[in-house]
N, C-alpha and C positions, 0 to 999 in steps of 0.2 A: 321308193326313195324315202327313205328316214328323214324327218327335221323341216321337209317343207324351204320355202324361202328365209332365211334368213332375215333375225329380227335386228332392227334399226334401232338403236337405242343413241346416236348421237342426231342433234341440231346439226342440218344441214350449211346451214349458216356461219354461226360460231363454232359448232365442235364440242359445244358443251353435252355433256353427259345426262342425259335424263332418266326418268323413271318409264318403263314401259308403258304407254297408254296415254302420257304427256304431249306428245309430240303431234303437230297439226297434219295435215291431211299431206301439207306439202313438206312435210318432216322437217318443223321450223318449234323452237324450244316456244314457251308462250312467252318470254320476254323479247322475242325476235320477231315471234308474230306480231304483237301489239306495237314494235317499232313499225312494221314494214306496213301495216297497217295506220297509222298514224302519216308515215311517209307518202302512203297514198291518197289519204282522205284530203293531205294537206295541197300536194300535188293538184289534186282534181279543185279544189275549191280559189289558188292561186293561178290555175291556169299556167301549169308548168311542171316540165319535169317528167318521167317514163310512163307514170300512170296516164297522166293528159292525151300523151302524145298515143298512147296505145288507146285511150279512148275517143277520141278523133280519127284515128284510122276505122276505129269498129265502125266509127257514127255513117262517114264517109262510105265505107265498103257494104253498111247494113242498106242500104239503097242504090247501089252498082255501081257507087264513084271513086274515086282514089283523089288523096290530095294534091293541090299544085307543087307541094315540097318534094314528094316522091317523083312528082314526073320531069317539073323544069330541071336543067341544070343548074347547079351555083356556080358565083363567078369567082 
């Protein structure tokens, strides 16, 4: 088969057009990476927001437990 996979040359995020070899691992432009980065670092350090919450499940499940959010119901 000719051509191999198919190269990625758009941000998966924005759609912006980049240079081949630009693009991060998770095919994010570097101006998107450095947001979503930023979004995180800020997340983890206010204690809030998707990274928190994905690192508190890790925390929880890295020693057999799950949190009471997941299990109780809300009302």
């Amino acid at each position: 088969m000719p051509g191999g996979r198919p190269r990625i040359e758009h941000c998966r995020h924005c759609g912006e057009r980049v240079e081949p070899g630009t693009l991060s691992d998770q095919k994010l432009c570097p101006s998107c990476g450095i947001e979503r980065l930023t979004e995180n670092v800020h997340g983890l350090r206010e204690h809030s927001g998707p990274a928190f919450e994905r690192w508190r499940r890790a925390m929880a499940a890295s020693v057999g437990g799950v949190l009471l959010d997941d299990v109780l119901p809300r009302p």
